[in-house]
C-alpha positions in Angstrom: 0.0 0.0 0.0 1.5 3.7 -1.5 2.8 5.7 1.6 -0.7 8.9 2.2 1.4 12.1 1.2 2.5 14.5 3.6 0.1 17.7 3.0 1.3 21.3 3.7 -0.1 24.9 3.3 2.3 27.7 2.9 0.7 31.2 4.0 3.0 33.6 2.6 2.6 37.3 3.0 2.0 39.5 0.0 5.5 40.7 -1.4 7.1 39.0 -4.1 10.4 38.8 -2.0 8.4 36.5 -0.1 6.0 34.8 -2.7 8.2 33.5 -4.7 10.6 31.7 -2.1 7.6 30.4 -0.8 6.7 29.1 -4.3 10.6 27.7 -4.8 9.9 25.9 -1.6 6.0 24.4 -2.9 8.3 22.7 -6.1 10.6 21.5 -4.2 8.9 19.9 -2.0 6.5 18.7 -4.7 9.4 16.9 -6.5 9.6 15.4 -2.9 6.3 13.8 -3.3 4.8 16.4 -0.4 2.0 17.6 -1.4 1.5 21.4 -1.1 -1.5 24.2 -1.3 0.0 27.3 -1.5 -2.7 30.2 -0.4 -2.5 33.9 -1.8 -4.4 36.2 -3.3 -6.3 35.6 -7.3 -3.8 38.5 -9.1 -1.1 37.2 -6.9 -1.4 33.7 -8.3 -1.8 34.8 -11.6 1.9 36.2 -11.6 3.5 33.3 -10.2 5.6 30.9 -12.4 3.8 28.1 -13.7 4.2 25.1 -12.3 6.0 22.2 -13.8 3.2 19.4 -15.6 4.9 16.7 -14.1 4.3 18.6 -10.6 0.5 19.6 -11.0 -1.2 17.4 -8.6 0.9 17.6 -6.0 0.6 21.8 -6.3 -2.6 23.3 -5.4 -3.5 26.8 -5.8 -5.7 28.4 -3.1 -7.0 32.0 -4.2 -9.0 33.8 -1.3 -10.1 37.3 -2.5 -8.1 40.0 -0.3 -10.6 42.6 1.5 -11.4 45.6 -0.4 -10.7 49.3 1.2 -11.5 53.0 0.2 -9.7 53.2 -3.2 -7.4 56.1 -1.3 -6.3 53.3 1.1 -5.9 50.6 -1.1 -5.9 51.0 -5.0 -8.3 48.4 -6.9 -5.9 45.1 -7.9 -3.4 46.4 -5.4 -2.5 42.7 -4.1 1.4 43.2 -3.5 3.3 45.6 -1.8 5.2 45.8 -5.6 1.7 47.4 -6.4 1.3 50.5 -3.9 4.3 52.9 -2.4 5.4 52.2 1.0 3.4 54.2 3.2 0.3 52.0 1.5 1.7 49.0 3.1 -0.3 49.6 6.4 -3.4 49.0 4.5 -2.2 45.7 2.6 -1.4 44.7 5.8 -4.8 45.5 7.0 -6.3 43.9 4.2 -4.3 40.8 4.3 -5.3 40.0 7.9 -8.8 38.9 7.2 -7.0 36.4 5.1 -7.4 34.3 8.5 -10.9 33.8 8.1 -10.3 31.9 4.7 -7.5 30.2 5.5 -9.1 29.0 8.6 -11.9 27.5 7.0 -9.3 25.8 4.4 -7.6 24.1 7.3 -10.7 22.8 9.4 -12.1 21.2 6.2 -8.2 20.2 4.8 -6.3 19.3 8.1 -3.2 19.2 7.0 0.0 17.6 8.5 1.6 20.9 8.7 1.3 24.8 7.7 4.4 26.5 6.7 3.8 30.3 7.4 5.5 33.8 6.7 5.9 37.0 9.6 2.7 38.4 8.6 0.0 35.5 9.6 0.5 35.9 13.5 -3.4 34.6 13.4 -1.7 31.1 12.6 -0.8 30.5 15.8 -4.6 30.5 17.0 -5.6 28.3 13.8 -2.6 25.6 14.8 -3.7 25.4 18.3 -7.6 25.7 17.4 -7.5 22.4 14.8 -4.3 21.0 16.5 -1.9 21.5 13.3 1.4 22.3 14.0 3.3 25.4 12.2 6.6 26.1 10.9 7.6 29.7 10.5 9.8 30.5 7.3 12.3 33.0 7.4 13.0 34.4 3.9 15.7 36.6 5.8 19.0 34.7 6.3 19.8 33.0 9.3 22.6 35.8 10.0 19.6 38.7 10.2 17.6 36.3 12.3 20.5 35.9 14.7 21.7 39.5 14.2 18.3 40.9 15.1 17.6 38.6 18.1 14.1 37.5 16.8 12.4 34.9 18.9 15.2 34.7 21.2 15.0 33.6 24.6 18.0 34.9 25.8 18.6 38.1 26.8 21.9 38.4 25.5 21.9 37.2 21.7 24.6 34.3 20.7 26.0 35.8 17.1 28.9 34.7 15.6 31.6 37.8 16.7 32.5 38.5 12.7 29.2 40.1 12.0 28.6 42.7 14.5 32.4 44.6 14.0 30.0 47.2 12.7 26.2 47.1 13.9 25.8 50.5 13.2 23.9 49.3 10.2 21.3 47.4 11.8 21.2 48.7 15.5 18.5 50.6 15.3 16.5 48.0 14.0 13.0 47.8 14.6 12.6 51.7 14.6 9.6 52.9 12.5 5.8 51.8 13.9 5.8 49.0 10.5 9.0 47.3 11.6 8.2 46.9 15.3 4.9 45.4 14.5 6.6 43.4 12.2 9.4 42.3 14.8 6.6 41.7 17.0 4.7 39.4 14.6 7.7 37.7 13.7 8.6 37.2 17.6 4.8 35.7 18.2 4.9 33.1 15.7 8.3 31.6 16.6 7.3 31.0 19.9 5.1 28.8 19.4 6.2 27.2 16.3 7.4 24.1 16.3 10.0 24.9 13.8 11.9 26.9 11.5 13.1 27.0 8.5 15.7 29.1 7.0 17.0 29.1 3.4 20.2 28.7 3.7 23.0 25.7 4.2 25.8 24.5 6.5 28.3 25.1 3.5 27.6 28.7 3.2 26.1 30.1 6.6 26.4 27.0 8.8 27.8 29.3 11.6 24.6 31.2 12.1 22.1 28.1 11.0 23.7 27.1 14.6 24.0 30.2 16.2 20.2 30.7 15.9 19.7 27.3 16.9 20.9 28.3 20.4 19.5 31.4 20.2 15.9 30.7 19.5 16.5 26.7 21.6 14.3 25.8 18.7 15.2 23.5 15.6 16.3 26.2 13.0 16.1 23.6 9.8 18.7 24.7 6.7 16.2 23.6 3.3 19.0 24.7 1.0 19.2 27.7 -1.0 16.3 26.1 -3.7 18.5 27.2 -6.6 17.3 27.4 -10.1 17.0 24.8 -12.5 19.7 25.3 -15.0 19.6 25.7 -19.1 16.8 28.4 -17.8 18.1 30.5 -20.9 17.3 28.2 -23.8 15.0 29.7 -26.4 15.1 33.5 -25.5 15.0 35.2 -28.9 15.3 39.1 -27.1 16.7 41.8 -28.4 18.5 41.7 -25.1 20.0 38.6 -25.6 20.9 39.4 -28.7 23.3 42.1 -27.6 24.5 39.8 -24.7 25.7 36.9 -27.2 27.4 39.2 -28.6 29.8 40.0 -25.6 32.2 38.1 -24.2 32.0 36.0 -21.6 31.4 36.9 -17.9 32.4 40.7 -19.0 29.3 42.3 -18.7 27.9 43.9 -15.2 23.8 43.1 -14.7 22.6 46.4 -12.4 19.3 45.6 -11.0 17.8 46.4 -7.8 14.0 44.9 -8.2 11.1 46.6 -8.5 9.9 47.3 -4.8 13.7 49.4 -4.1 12.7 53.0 -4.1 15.7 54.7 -5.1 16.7 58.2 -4.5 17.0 60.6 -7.8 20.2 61.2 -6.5 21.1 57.7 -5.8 20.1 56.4 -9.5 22.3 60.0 -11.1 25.1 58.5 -8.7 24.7 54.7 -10.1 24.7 56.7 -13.8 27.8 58.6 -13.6 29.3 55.5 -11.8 28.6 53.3 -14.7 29.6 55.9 -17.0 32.9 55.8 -15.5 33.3 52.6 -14.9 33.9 51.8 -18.5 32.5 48.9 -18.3 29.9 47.2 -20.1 26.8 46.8 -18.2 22.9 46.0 -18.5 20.9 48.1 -16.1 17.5 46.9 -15.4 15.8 50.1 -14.5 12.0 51.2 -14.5 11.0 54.2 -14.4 10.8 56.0 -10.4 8.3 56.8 -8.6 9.1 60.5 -8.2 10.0 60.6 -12.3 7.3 62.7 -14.2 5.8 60.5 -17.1 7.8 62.8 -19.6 11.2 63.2 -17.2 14.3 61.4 -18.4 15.3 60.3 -15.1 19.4 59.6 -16.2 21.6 62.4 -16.8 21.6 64.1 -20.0 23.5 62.4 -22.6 24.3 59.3 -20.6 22.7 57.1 -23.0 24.8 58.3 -25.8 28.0 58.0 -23.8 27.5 54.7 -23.1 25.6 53.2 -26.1 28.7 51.3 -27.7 28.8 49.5 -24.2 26.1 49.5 -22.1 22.0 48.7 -22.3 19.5 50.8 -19.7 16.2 48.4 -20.3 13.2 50.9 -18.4 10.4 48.1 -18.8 10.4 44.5 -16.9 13.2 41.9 -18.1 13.4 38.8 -17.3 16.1 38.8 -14.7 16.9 34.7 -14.0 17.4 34.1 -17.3 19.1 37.5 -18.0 21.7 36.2 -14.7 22.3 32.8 -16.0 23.5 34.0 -19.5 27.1 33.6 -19.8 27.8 37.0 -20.3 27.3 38.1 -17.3 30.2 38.4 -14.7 28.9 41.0 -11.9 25.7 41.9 -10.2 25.2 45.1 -8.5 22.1 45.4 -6.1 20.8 45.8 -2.9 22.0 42.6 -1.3 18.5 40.7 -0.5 18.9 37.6 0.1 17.3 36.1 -3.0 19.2 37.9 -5.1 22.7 37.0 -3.4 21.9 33.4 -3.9 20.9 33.8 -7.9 24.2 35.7 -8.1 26.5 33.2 -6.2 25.0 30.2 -8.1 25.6 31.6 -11.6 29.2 32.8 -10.2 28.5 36.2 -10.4 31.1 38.8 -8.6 28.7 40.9 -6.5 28.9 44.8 -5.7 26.5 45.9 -3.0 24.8 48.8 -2.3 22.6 47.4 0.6 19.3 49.9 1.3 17.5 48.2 4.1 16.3 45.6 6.7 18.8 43.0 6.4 20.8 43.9 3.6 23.8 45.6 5.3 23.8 42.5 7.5 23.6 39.8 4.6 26.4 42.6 2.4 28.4 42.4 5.7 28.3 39.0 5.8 29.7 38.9 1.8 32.1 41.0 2.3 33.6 39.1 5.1 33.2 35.8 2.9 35.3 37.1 0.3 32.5 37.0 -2.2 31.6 40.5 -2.9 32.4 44.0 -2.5 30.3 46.8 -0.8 30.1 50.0 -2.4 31.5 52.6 0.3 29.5 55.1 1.6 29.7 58.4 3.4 28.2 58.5 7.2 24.5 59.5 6.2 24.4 56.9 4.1 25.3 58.7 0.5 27.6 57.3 -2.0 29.5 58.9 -4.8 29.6 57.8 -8.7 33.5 57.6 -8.0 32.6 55.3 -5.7 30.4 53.1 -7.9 33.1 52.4 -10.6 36.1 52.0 -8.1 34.1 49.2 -6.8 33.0 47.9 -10.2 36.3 47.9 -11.3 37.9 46.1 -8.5 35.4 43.3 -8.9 35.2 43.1 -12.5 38.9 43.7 -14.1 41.6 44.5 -11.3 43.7 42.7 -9.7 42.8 43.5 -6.4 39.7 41.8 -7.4 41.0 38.3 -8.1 41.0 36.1 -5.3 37.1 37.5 -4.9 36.5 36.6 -8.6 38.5 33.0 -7.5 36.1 32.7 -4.3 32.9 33.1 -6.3 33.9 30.3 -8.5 33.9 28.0 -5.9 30.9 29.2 -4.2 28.8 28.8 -7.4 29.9 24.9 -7.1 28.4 25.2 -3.8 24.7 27.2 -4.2 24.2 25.3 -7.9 24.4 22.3 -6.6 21.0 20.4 -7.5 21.5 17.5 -5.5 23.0 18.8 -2.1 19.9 20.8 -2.1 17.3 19.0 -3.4 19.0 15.4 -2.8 19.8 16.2 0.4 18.7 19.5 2.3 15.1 19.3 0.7 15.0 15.3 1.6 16.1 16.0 5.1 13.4 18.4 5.8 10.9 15.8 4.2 11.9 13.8 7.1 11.2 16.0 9.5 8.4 16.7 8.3 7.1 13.0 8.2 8.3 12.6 12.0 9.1 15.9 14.1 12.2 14.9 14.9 15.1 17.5 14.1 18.8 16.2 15.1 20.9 19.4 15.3 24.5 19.1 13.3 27.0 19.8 15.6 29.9 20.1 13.0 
């Protein structure tokens, strides 16, 4: 008789920094023979990737309509927080909570083995103890921001790994504004009383602070891997940008792209201009239009275009950024240092240059840094940085010598984070186990 499949809900919160790990995480278990209903919101699904065929009924879909507000709270189809500025996020927040009701109603008619939650759904913890389903919080921050922050910890003093907090300036003030205490607080509430948590990470790469945490939090903190991308993701693309990167040569062109929810300054994106312009470089610079541009307003200095035209590409609509990281082109990434954007770049041995903005990024740029696998852009004590300072750093990544043992390190972490089978083979397999039988066995090497 066939084994019943395990059967988990993910709850992730409405940003695509945190809908599509959760959505990494759905396949691979999937492949795993789990099966998995992942719960958002009808436009949110929509914009997902597609799921595999051979994956389709293990990977259920869950759409529960999001509560509609006052159109000058929340604008109509406003689902994600890559939909509305950031002082709207209140209100998606507001709306997202009567989520519970929905996903409370899925669990007493599903009861599932286990739901696998983001910060936001703090109401899980009164569904898991209502229907008796246990709940594992995900982190989509690293396990060095979790440690670094403190979050869940039930000591008073945090243990952290010394390396990372030579310069807490960065993060010290963290939670400060009203939104990230109530998110620390959320965050703090659902570890308590989960009986796990997950982290996407591995003992290879941030093994110190998988166990660090561990202590911390006296909870299992479970590595799944950092769910890297299925390779040969660049077959068939017939773009005119991928036209001009086949014909440059290999790993010698910088990718600049820092998503679409960074809200950068006008000065900051002039700075990035000039910095690219004398880098010298060639580069691709995914960059839509800001939020403070004027629909007429060219938003990059006057003539920068031309300057750089025999070299460089500025694409101001959405690109397709995976498959635009794994051409062979590419040789350097410059962005903000999120998490899921350091692992894309390490896995398809990409040089990084960092110009972190918020939250955890100084931490997990900090934490590169010390690595020996990227370089962060310097900046001045209120936080500004120069276009000087832009292409020094480029250049030392990208061409000088200085930048060669970094360039060396990357290789050898790319083995690492695109490695199919120690993640899927044997991170994701591990946490199946758990999964099937609670039982989490700290490593202690």
């Amino acid at each position: 008789m066939a084994e019943k499949a395990i059967h988990v809900v993910m709850v992730p919160w409405s940003a695509f920094g945190h809908l599509i790990p959760f959505f990494k995480l759905s396949i691979a278990l999937a492949k795993a023979g789990v099966r998995v209903s992942y719960v958002s919101t009808p436009r949110n699904i929509e914009r997902l990737p597609k799921v595999p065929p051979a994956l389709t009924d293990l990977v259920d879909f869950v759409s529960l309509p999001l509560l509609k507000l006052d159109e000058d709270l929340l604008p109509e189809n406003a689902e994600a927080t890559v939909d509305i500025p950031p002082e709207k996020n209140q209100y998606l927040m507001l709306a997202y909570d009567h989520l519970q009701h929905g996903v409370k109603q899925f669990v007493a008619d599903q009861l599932p083995d286990w739901i696998i939650c983001d910060f936001s759904t703090h109401w899980i913890v009164d569904i898991s103890q209502e229907f008796q389903v246990q709940y594992i919080f995900f982190s989509v921050f690293p396990s060095l921001a979790l440690t670094s922050f403190g979050a869940g910890s039930k000591r008073k003093t945090p243990i952290s790994p010394e390396s990372i907090r030579k310069k807490p300036s960065d993060w010290e003030n963290y939670p400060s504004s009203a939104s990230e205490v109530r998110d620390f607080e959320r965050i703090t509430t659902l570890i308590s009383a989960s009986q796990a948590i997950i982290c996407r990470g591995c003992y290879e790469i941030d093994g110190e602070y998988l166990r660090a945490y561990q202590k911390q939090s006296e909870k299992p903190v479970i590595p799944i891997g950092m769910l890297p991308v299925e390779r040969g993701i660049v077959d068939g693309c017939k773009d005119k940008i991928f036209e001009w990167l086949d014909k440059q040569a290999s790993k010698s062109v910088l990718f600049v792209g820092f998503g679409s929810e960074a809200r950068l300054r006008k000065d900051q994106v002039l700075e990035i201009a000039y910095g690219l312009q004398e880098s010298e470089l060639p580069f691709l610079w995914a960059l839509r239009k800001p939020s403070w541009a004027s629909d007429d307003e060219d938003f990059l200095p006057a003539d920068f275009i031309e300057r750089t035209s025999n070299r460089g590409v500025v694409c101001k609509t959405w690109v397709p950024q995976q498959k635009i990281l794994a051409h062979p082109s590419i040789g350097a990434s410059s962005f903000h240092s999120g998490w899921s954007s350091v692992i894309e770049a390490l896995q398809f041995g990409h040089v990084q240059i960092l110009l972190p903005l918020q939250v955890d990024q100084p931490i997990n740029a900090r934490f590169m840094v010390e690595k020996g696998l990227a370089i962060e852009v310097n900046k001045n004590e209120d936080g500004s940085f120069t276009g000087k300072d832009i292409a020094r750093s480029l250049r030392q990544a990208m061409v000088s010598e200085e930048g060669k043992k970094i360039r060396s390190n990357v290789e050898e972490a790319a083995a690492i984070v695109g490695n199919m089978e120690l993640h899927q083979g044997h991170y994701i397999a591990e946490f199946v186990q758990f999964l099937k039988s609670g039982i989490w066995k700290q490593k202690s090497s």
